[in-house]
Residue frames as a rotation matrix with the C-alpha (Angstrom) as fourth column:
UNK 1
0.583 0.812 0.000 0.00
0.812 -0.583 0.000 0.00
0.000 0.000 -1.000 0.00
UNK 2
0.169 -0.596 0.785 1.00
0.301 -0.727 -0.617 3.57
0.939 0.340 0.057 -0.45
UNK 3
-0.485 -0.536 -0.691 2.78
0.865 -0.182 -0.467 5.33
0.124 -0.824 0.552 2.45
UNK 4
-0.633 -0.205 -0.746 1.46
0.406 -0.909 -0.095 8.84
-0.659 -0.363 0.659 3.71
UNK 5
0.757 0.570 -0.321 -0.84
0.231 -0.692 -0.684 11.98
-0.612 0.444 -0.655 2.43
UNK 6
0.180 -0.752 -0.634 2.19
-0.253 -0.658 0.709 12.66
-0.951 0.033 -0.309 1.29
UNK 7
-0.713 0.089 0.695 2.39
0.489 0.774 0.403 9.78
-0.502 0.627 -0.596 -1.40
UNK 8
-0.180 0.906 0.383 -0.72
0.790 0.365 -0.493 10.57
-0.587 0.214 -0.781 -2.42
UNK 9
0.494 -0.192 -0.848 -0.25
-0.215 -0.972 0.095 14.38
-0.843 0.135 -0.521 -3.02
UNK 10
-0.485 -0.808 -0.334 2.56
-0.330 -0.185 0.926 13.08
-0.810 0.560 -0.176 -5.17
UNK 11
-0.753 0.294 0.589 0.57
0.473 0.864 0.172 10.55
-0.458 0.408 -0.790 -7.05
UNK 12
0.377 0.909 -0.177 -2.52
0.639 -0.394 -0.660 12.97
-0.670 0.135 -0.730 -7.65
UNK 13
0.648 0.056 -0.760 -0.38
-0.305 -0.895 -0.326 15.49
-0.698 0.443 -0.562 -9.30
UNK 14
-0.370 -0.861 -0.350 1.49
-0.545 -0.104 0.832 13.82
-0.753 0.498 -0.430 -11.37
UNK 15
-0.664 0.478 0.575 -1.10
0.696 0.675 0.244 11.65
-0.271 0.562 -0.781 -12.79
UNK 16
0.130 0.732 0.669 -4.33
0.992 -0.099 -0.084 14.38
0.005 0.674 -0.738 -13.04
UNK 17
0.747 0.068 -0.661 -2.61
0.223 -0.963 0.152 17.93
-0.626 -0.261 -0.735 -12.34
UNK 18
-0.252 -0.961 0.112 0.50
0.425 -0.006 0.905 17.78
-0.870 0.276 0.410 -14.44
UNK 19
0.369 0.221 -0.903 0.23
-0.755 -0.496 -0.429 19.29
-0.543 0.840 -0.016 -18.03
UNK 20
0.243 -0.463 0.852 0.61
0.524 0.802 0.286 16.84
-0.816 0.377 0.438 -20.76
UNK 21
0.485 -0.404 -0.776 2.69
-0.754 -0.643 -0.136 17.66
-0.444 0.651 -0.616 -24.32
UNK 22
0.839 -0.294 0.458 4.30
0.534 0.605 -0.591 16.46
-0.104 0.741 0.664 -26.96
UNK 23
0.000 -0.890 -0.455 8.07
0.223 -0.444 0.868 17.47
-0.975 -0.101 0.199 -27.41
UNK 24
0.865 0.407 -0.294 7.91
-0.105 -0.426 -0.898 19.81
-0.491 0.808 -0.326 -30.85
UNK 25
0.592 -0.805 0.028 11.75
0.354 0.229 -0.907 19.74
0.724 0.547 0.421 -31.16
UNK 26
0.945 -0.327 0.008 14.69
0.062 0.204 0.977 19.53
-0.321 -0.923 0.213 -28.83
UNK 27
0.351 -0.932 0.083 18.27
-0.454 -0.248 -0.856 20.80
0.819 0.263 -0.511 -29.70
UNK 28
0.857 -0.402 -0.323 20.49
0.401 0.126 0.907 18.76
-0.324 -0.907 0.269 -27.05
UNK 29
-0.198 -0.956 0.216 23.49
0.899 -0.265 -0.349 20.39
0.391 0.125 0.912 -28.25
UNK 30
-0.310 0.312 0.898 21.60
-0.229 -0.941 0.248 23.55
0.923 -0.128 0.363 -26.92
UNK 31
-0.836 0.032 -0.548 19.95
0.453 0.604 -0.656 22.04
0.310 -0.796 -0.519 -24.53
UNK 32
-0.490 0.871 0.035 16.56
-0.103 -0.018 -0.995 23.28
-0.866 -0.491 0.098 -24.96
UNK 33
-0.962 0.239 0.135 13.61
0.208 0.318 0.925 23.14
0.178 0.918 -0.355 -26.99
UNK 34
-0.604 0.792 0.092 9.47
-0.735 -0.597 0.321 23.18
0.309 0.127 0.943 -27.16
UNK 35
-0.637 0.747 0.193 6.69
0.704 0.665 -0.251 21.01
-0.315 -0.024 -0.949 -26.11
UNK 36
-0.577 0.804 0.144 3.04
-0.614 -0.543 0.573 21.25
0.538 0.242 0.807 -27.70
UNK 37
-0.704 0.323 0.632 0.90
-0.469 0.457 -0.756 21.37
-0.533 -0.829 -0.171 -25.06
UNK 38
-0.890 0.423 0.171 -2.01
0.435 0.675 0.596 18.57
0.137 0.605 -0.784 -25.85
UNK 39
-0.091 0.654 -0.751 -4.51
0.540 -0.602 -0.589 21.38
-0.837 -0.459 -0.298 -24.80
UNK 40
0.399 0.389 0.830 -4.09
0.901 -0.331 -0.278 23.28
0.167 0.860 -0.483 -27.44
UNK 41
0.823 -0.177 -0.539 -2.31
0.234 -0.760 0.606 26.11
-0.517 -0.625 -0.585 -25.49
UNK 42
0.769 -0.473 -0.429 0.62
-0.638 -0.537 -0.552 27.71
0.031 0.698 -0.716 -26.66
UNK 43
0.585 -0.778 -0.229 4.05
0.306 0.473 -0.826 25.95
0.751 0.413 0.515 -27.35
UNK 44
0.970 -0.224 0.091 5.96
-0.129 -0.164 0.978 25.70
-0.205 -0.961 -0.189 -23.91
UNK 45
0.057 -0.991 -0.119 9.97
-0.524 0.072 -0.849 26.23
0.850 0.110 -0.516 -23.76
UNK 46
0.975 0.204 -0.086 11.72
-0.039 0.539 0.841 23.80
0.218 -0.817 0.534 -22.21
UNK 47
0.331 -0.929 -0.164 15.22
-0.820 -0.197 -0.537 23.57
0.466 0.313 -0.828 -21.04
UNK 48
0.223 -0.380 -0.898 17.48
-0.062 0.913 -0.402 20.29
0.973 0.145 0.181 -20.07
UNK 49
-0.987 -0.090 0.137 17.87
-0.159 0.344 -0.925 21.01
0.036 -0.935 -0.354 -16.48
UNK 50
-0.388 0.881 0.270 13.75
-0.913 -0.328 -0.242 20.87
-0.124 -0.340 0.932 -16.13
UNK 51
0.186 0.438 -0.880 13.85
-0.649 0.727 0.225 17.04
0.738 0.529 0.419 -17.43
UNK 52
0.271 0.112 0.956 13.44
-0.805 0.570 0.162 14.90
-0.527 -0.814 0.245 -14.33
UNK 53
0.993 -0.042 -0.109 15.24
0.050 0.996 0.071 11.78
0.105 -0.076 0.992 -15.47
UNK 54
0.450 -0.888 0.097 19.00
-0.314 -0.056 0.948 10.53
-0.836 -0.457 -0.304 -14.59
UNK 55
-0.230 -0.559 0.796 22.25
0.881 0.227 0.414 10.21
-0.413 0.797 0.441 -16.77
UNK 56
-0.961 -0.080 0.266 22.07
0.229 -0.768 0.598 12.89
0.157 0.635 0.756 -20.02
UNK 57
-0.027 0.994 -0.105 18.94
0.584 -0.069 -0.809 14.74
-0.812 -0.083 -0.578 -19.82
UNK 58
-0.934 -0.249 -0.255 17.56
-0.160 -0.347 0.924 14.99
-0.318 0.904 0.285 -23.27
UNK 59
-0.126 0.979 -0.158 14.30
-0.328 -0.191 -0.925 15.02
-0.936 -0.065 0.345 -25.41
UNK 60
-0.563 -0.412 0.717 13.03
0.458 0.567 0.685 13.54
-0.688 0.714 -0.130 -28.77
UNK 61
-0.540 0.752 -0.378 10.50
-0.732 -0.198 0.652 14.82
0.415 0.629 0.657 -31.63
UNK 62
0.280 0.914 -0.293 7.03
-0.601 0.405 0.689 13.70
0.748 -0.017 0.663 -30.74
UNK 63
-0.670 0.006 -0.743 7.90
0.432 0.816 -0.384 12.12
0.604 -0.578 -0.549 -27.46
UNK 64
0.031 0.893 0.450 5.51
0.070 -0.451 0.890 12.36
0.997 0.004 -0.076 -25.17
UNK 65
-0.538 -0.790 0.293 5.51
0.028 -0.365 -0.931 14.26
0.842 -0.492 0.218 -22.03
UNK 66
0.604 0.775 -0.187 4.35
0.641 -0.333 0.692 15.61
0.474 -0.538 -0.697 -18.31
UNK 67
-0.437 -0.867 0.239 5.10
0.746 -0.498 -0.442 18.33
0.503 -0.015 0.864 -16.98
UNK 68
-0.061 0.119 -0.991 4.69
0.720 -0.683 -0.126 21.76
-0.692 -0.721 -0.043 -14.71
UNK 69
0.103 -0.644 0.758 4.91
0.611 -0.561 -0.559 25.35
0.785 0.520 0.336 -15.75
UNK 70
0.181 0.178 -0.967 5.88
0.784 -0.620 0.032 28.46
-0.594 -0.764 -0.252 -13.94
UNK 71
0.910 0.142 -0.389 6.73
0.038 -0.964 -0.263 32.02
-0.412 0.225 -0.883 -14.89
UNK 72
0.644 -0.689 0.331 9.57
0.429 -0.032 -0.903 32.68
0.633 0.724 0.275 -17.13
UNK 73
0.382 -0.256 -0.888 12.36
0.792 -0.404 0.457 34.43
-0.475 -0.878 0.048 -14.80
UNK 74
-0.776 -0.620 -0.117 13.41
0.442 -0.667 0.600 36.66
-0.450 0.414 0.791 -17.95
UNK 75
-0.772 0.635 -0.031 10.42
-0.462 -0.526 0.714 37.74
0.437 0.566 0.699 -19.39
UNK 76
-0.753 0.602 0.265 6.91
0.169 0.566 -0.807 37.16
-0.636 -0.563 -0.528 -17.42
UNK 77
-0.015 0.864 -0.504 4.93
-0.889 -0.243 -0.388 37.57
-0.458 0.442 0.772 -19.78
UNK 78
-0.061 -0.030 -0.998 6.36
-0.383 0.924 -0.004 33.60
0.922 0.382 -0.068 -21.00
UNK 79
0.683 0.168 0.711 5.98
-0.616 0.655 0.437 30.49
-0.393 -0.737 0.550 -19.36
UNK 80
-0.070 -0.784 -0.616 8.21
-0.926 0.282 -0.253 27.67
0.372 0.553 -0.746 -19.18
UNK 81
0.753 0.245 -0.611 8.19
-0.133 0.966 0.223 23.84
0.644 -0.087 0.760 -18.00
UNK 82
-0.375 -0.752 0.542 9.71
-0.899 0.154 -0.409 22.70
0.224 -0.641 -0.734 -15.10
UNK 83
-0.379 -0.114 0.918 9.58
-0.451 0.890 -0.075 18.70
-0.808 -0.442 -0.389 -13.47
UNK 84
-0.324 -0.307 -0.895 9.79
-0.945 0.072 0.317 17.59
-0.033 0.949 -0.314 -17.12
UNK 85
-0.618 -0.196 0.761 9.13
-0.395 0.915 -0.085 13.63
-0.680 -0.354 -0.643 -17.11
UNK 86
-0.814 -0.165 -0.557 9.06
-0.549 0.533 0.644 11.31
0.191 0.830 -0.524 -19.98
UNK 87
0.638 0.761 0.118 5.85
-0.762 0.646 -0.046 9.05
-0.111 -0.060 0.992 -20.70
């Protein structure tokens, strides 16, 4: 059984709170790129620290994501993706 509210909390948002997306293109020699969100919403930047998985953190065409956003820290008027995480 799961452990804790705490578990759960995790488990709730990552399954029905998370944004979902498709990766539009991904430069890993840059180390960022786009997801389209599956909303219909605009096209989210993403960068390579924001991908939640271990080893090289990288992205493909048309893989499919979840993900956060928050406020851009250079321009608020953009959003960006943060806790990245491969389907």
């Amino acid at each position: 059984m799961f452990g804790g509210a705490r578990t759960w909390v995790i488990i709730i948002r990552r399954y029905w709170l998370m944004n979902s997306g498709t990766v539009k293109w991904f430069n890993a020699e840059k180390g960022f790129g786009f997801i389209s969100d599956d909303n219909g919403g605009d096209d989210v930047f993403v960068h390579f620290s924001a991908i939640q998985t271990d080893g090289y953190k990288t992205l493909s065409e048309g893989q499919k994501v979840t993900y956060d956003t928050e406020q851009d820290t250079r321009d608020s008027s953009k959003i960006r993706a943060v806790n990245v995480c491969p389907v």
